[in-house]
N, C-alpha and C positions, 0 to 999 in steps of 0.2 A: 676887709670883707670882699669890694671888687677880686681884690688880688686872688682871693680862695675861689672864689666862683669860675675868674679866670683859669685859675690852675685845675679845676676840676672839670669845667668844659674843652682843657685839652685832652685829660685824660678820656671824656665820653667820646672823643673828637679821635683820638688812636687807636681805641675801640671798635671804632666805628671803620675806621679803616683796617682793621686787624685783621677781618674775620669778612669773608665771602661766601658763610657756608649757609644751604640750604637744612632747615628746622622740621618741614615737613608740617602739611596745612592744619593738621589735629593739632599742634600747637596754638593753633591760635584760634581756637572752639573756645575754650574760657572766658577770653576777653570780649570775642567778636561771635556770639552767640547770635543775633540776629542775621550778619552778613553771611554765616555758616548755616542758615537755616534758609535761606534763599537762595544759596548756591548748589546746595541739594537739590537734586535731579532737575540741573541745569545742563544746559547743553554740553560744557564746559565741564562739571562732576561727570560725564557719560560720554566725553570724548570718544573716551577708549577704558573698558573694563574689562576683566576676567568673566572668562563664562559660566555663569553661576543659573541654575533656575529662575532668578528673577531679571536677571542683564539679559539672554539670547531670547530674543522677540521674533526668532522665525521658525519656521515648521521645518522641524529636525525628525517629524513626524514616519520616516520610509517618504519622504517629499520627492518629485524628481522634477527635474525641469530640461528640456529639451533644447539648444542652442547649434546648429549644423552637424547635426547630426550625433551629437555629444549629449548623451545623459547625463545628468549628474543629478545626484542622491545624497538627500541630505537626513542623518540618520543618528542616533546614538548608543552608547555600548558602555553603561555602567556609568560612568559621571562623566564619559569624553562627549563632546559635541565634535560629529566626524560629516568630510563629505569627500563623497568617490566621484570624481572626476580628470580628467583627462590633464596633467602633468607637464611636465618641462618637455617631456618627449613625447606628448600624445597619447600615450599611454596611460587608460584609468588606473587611477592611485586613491591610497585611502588617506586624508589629511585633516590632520584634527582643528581644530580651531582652537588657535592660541588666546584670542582678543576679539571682543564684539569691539567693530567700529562706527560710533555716529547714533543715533536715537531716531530723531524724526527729521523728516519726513520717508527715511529709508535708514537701514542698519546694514554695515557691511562686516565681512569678519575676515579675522587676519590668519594668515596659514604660514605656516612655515615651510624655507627651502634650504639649500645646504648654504653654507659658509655663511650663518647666521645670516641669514634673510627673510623678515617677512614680507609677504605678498597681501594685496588689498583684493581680494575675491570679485571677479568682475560680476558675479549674479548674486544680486542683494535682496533683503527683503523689505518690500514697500509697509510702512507701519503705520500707515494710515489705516483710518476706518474703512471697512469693506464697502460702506455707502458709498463713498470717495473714491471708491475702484483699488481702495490697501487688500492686505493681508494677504499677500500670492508674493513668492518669486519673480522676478525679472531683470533682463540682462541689461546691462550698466549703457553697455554702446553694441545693440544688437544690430546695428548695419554697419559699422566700422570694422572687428573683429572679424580674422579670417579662420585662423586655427592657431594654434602652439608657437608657430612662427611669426606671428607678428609683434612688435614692440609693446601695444595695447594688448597685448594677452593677461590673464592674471598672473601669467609667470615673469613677463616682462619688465624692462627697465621702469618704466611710466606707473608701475604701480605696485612699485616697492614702496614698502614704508619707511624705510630708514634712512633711504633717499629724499621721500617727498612730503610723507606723511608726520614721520616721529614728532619735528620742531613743533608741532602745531597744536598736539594729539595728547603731550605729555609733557611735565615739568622736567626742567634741570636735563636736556637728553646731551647725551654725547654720540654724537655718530659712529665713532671710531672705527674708520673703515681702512686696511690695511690691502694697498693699493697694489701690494707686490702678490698678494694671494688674492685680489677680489674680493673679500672677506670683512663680515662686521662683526663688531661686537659693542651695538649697541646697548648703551642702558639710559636710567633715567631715574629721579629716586620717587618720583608719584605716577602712576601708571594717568591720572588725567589732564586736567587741567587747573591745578591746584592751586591757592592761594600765591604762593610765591611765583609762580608760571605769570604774574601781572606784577606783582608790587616787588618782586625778584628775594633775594636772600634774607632770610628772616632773623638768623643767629646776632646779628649786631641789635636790632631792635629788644632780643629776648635782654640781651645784657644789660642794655640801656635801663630797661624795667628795674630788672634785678638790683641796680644801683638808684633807681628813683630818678631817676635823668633825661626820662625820653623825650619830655618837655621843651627840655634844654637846646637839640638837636635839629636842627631843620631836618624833615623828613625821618625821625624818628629815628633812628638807623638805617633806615631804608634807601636804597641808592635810587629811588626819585620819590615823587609824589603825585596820585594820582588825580585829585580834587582838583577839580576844575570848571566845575559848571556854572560858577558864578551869580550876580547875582543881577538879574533883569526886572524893565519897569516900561510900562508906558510910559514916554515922556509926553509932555504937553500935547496930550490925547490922542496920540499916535496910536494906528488900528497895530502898529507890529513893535515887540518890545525890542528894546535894546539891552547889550551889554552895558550896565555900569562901568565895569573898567573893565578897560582892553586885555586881549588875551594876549597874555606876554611871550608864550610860547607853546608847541604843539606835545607836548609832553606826552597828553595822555592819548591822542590821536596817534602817533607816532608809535604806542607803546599796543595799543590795537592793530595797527595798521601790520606791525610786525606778523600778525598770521593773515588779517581780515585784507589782503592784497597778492593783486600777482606781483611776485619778488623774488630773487635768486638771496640768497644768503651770501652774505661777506664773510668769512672769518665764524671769529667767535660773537655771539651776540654779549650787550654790552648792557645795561638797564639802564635809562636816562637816556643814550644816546638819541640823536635824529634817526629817522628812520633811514635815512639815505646814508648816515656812519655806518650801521649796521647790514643794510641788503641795497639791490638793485633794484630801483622800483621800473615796471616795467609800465610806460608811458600810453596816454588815450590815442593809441596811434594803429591803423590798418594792420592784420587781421583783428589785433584783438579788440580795437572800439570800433566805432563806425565815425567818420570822418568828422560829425559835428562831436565827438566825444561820449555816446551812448556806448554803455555795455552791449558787447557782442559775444565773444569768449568766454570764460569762464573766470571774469577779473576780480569778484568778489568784491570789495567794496571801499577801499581807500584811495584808489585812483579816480573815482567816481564824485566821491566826497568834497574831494578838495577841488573839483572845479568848482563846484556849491556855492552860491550864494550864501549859504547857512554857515558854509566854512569862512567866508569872509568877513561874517558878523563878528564873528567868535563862537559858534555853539561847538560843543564837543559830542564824542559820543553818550556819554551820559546824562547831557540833555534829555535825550528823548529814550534812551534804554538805561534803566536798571542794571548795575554792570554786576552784580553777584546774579542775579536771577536770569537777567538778558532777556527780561520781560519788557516790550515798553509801558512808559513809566504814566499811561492812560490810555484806554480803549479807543479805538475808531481814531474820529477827527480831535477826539479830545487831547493827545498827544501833539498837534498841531497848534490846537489854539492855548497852548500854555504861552506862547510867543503872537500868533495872529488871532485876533479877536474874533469870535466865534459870530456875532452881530454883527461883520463885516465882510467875513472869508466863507462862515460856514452859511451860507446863504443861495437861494436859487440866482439872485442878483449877481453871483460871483463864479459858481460854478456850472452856473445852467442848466442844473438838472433836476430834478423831483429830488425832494430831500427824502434820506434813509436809501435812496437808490446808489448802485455800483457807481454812477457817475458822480454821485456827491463824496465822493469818498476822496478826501485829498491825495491821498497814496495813490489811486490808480489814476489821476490826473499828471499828477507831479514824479512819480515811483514805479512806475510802470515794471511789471516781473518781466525776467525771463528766466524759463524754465532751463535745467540744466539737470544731467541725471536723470534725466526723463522725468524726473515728480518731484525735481527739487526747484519751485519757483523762488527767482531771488528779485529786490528790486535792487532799482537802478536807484544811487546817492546822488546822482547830481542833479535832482532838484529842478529840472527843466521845465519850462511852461512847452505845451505841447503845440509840434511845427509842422501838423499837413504839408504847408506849402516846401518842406523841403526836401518830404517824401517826394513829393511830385516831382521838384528838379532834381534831386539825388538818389532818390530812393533808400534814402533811412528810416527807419520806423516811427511811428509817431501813436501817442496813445490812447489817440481817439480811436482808429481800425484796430487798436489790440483789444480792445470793448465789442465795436462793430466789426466784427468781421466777415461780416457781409459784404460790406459797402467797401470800396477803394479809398486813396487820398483823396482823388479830387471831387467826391462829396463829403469827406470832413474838410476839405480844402471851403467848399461852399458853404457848411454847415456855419463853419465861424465867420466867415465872411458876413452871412446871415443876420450873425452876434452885433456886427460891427465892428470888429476884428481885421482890423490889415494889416499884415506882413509889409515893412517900408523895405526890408533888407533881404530879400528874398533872393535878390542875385546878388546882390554881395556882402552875402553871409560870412563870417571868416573861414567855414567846413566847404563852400564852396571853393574856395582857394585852397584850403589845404587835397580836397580833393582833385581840383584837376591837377597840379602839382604830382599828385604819386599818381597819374594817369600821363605823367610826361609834357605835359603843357605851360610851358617857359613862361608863358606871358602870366601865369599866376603870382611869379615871383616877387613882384611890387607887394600883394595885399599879403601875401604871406609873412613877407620882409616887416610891413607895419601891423598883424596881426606878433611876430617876436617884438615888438619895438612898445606896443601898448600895455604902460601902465595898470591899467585901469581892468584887464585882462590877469587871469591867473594866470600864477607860475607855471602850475602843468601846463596848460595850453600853449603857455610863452614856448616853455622850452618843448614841446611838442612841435611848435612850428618852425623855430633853431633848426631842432631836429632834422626835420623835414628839408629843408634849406640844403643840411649839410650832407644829406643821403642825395642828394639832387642834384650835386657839385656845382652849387651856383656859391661864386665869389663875393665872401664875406663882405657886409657892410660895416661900416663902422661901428652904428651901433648897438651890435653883436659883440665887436671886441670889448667895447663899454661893457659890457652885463660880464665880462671875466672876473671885474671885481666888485658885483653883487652878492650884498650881504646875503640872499636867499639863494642855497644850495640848488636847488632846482634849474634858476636860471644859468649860474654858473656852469654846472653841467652840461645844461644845454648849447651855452656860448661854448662852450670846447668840441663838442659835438659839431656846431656849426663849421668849425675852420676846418673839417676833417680834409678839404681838397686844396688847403691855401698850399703854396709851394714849404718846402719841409722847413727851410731855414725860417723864415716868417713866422710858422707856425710853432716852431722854439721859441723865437722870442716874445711872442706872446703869450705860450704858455709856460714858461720856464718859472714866474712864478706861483705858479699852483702844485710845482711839485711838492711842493708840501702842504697843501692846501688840507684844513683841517676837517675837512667830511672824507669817508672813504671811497664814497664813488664818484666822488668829483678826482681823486686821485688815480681812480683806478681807469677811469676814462683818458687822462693826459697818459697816464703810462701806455695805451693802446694807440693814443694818436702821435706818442713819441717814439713809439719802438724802432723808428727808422734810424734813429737818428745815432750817427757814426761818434762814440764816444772818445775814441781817439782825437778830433778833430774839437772835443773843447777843454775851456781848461778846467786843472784836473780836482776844482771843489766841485765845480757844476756836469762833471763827470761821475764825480762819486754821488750826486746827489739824485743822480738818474742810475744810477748801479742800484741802489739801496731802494726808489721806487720801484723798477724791473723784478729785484728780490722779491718786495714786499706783493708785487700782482703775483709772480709766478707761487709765492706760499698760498695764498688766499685759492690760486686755481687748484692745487694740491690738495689742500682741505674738503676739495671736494670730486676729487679725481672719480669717484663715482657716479657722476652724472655727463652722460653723452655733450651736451650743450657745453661744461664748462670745457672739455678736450676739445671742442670746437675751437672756441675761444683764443684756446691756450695755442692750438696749433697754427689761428691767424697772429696770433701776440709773435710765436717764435719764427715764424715764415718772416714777419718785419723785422726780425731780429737780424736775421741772416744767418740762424740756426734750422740748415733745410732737414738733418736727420731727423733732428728733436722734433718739428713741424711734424713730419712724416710720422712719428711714432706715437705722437698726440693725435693724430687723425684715425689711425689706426686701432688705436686703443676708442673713439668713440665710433668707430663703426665695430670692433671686439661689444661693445656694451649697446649698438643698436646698430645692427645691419642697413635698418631703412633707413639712414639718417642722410637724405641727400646730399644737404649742403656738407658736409663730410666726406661724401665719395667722392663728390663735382670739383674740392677741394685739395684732395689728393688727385684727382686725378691732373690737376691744372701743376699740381707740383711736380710728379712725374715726367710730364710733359719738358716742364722746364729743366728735371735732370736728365734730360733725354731718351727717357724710358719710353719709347710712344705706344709700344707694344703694352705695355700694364696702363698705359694711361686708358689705352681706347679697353680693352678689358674692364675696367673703373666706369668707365661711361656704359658699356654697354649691360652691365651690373645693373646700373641707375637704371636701365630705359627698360628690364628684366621687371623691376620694382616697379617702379611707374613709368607705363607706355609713353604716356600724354605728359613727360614732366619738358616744359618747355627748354629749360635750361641747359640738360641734359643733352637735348636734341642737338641746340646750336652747338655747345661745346664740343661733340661729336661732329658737326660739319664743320668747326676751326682748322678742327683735328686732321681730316681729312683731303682738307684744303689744302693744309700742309704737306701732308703722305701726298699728293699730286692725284686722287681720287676724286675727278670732277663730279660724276653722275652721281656717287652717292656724295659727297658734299653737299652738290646741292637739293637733294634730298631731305637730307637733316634738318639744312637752313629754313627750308619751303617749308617745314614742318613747324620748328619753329615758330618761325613767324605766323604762322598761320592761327597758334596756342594762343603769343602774345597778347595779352587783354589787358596788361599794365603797364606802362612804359613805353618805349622806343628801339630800344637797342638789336632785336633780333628782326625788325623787320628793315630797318635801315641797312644791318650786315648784308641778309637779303639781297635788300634790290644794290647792294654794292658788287653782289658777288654776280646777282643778273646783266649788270653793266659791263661788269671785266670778263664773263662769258658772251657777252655781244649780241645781249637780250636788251638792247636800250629801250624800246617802247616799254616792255614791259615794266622795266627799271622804274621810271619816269613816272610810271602810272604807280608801283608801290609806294614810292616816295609820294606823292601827290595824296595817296589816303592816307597816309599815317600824316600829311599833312593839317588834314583835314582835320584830324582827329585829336589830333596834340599841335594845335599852330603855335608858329614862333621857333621854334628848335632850330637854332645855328648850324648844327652839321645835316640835317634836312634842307635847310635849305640854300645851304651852300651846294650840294649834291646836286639840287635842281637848276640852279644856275647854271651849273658846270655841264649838264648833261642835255640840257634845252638849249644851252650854247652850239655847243657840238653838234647836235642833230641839225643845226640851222633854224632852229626856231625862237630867234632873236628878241622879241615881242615877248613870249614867257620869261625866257629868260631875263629881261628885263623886269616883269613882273615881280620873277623871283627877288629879284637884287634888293628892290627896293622895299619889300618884308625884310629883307635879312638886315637890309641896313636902319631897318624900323624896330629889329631887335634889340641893335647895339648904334644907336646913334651917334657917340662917339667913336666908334671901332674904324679908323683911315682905312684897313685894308678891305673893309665892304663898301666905305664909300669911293675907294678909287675901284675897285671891281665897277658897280655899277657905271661911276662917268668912264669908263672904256666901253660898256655896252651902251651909252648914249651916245657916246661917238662915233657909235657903229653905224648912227641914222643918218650919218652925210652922205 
């Protein structure tokens, strides 16, 4: 009897692996009649539909709406839903709508352009109640938006769908974009977000039925499992429940996380995978969070999540949402206190505010919105108790003034004071550290170093402040290189990220075993920070075994050669390669697919430079500075440029300009006052150095510069001053403390 069971649980077992094919979500109305009746005119059923009388929710009425001078009219003509508006060339055109996209709290519609592309329409219609200020037109980003030329146009790169929008929008999609014509031929086999768009291919599961076996199967056929909410209790009368048993892994977090995140896509998506096998997750790190990890951008909500305390419990999404309906799964506070006790949390004693008022409301204490889309308010996941005092010293938001908006920080600063409420960490927060860090201020580096090093601290964050570390090229600690073989992809990540400036050979041997490291963007990362690295020069398995990573980043860029960002990427990967055409060609193709794309001009143009071309390079730059006047970068690299060409007056022109932009960092105003010394401006030199002193202390090449230059002019006594910061920097470094004892020597 074993023996049959066994032989017939290989057969539902080869089965199961047979067949990857999607069933289509009506299959499974039958069995799953209630989850089918709650996913009904869910967000998710209305992703994206056909324009039918009951799906297009806007006024196709002879409608028009006004935008620089551009009318557009929204109108119909027998069963098309049509709008006239202004085209690829500026020129009003008639364009039908292919797809409503989105329901509430706005509906956008999709249009078509040649070589199979759809466009996401930048003026949508608000579908909110007209009390609510719904039911009109309005433009998506009406102060951004220039005319036809800009990248944010609706005809542009940023708001295709088949680039940005399809994965998300619709099941089973293939992008299929043919990179030699520009051209797609996207499809997808369920126009929404269908059943299998979460629990992935359904045809193995049908079979399993078919033979009476699905029982048999872990996950049914299905290549993962989403159930996970587990099962929670008070313990020994505890105000907040806990997880029974721990959560063994991010399954279904991970399997959200895949749209509900900002992420670039890896390859092919995978079902079961980690989220980080399948995409790039992009980190709670400056522009797109705010330095303590609050949403800023447009990140949506898995980067948010998992700093959460909530996350470290164990809860998932379905916890608190309904995941067919994506309703949550109780009104108001009641969805809270399914875990915090409502005779403890939901109380004046705890939220200090009249009950049934805005302020008792745990969400806009802890969840605070921000609006995006103009009327699409999202909150914030990660669960934050709310930090006046860090607005104060930082100026991050906090969501007491997002209530009061009247009042500043520093009366909700006093407000909870009031409470009895104190701030112990107020200067040394760990977002204070991570912030003066990306404002250039060395001496952060200790708290940042043990904000990577603490345990007790989430992943993201961990590897957020790695990160940080290694964009900063401060010299790896040890343990950094320890987290290379943490079992949590996150940190590992990060630990590679960190060594990004250790010397090349070092950075081989520490990273040489993650070439095969079993996430893909922990791989896709070492391939980036190995690409230097001369394969002749090893021997020839761990030759081939960095050939075959190189392959596998350069296919994965491929797949997506339709996106400006990934050509970026591809063109810094083959610049370290030592493939300057392919570089070249890769740059060029993301500025072919977005003109405005700086770091792409700035890019080519630094490449030029180095093929000697200076003539296309300063053309390149002065493109950039055509596009953005004020882009700082641009500026310097155009007085490098000129420095070079032996063009002193405009050189230092550029530079002065420059530096003057600079509001993050160091580096253009040090060039600066380097380039005001060797033109024989010392005072003034002295004195630029001196404020960026001020401003980011600690920096070794600042203050080496000041020594050097308060040396010289005879001002012995600063000079001395200087030394002895510089050798406060690096207190082991012999060659600032023998600088310094030659400037005490000076006192005899």
């Amino acid at each position: 009897m074993l023996r049959t069971l066994f032989i017939f649980w290989l057969a539902l077992a080869a089965q199961v692996h047979a067949s990857v094919d999607f069933v289509g979500g009506e299959s499974c109305t039958s069995c799953h009649a209630q989850e089918h009746a709650l996913w009904q005119g869910s967000h998710h059923d209305l992703a994206m539909t056909t324009p039918t009388q009951d799906t297009v929710l806007g006024d196709f009425d002879e409608a028009t709406f006004t935008h620089r001078d551009v009318t557009t009219t929204f109108f119909r003509e027998g069963d098309q839903w049509l709008i006239r508006t202004a085209g690829e060339d500026g020129k009003l055109a008639d364009f039908p709508v292919r797809y409503t996209f989105g329901i509430y709290p706005l509906q956008q519609y999709l249009l078509p352009l040649s070589r199979g592309r759809l466009q996401a329409f930048e003026i949508a219609w608000d579908t909110r109640p007209a009390a609510e200020g719904g039911q009109r037109w309005f433009h998506l980003n009406p102060e951004e938006i220039t005319d036809h030329t800009d990248p944010l146009h609706w005809t542009g790169p940023y708001m295709n769908w088949n680039t940005r929008c399809a994965e998300c929008h619709s099941t089973e999609v293939e992008k299929r974009y043919d990179a030699a014509t520009r051209s797609f031929d996207t499809r997808f086999s369920a126009v929404d977000v269908s059943c299998e768009a979460c629990h992935g291919p359904g045809e193995a599961h049908l079979r399993l039925l078919e033979n009476g076996g699905a029982a048999e199967v872990e996950g049914a056929g299905f290549p993962l499992s989403l159930g996970q909410r587990g099962d929670w209790a008070f313990k020994d009368g505890a105000a907040i429940a806990s997880r029974l048993e721990p959560l063994e892994a991010n399954t279904q977090i991970d399997s959200c996380g895949r749209c509900h995140s900002r992420r670039g896509t890896l390859g092919e998506y995978h079902y079961g995978k980690p989220l980080l096998d399948t995409h790039r997750l992009a980190l709670p790190e400056s522009p797109l969070y705010h330095h303590d990890g609050q949403i800023r951008d447009e990140v949506f909500v898995y980067g948010s999540w998992v700093q959460s305390k909530m996350h470290q419990a164990g809860v998932v999404c379905s916890n608190c949402h309904e995941p067919h309906s994506l309703q949550l799964r109780a009104p108001g506070n009641g969805v809270c206190a399914q875990c915090h006790q409502a005779a403890v949390y939901d109380q004046p004693a705890h939220h200090r505010h009249p009950q049934a008022s805005s302020g008792a409301a745990c969400a806009n204490c802890h969840m605070p919105e921000t609006t995006y889309m103009v009327v699409d308010p999202r909150r914030d996941h990660s669960m934050r108790i709310p930090r006046p005092d860090l607005s104060v010293t930082m100026g991050v938001p906090n969501a007491c003034n997002q209530c009061h908006t009247d009042k500043d920080a520093n009366w909700a600063l006093a407000a909870v004071r009031d409470w009895g409420v104190n701030f112990t960490d107020s200067s040394s927060h760990p977002a204070r550290a991570l912030q003066r860090l990306h404002e250039g201020q060395v001496q952060a580096v200790p708290d940042v170093e043990q904000l990577a090093a603490d345990g007790s601290t989430t992943p993201i964050m961990r590897a957020t402040a790695l990160t940080a570390l290694g964009q900063a090229g401060v010299a790896p600690a040890p343990e950094a290189q320890a987290l290379l073989q943490s079992s949590e992809p996150l940190l590992r990540l990060g630990a590679v990220r960190r060594l990004a400036n250790q010397p090349l050979q070092q950075r081989y041997g520490l990273l040489q075993p993650l070439v095969n490291d079993s996430v893909t963007s922990v791989r896709m990362a070492v391939a980036e920070s190995l690409a230097q690295v001369p394969l002749a020069q090893l021997a020839e398995p761990d030759a081939e075994a960095l050939r075959q990573l190189f392959a596998e980043y350069s296919a994965i860029q491929a797949e997506h050669a339709d996106m400006p960002g990934v050509q970026l990427q591809l063109g810094m990967f083959l610049l370290n390669r030592g493939d300057l055409p392919a570089a070249e060609k890769a740059y060029r193709e993301a500025l072919h697919l977005n003109p405005q794309l700086l770091p792409a001009r700035l890019n080519l143009a630094d490449l030029l430079r180095l093929l000697q071309r200076e003539d296309e390079a300063r053309s390149e730059l002065q493109t950039a500075l055509a596009i953005a006047p004020d882009n700082a970068a641009a500026l310097h690299a155009l007085g490098l440029l000129e420095t070079r060409a032996g063009k002193r007056e405009e050189a230092m022109d550029y530079l002065r300009r420059a530096a003057e932009l600079e509001e993050q960092g160091t580096r253009h105003r040090y060039v600066y006052a380097i380039a005001l010394h060797d033109s024989g401006e010392i005072t003034q030199a002295i004195a630029t150095l001196e404020a960026v002193q001020r401003q980011a202390p600690g920096n070794a090449d600042i203050l080496l510069a000041l020594v050097n230059y308060t040396a010289n002019s005879g001002d012995l006594e600063r000079a001395r001053h200087w030394a002895k910061l510089l050798l406060a920097s690096d207190p082991d470094n012999p060659s600032y403390r023998a600088l310094l004892s030659r400037l005490e020597g000076t006192r005899q």
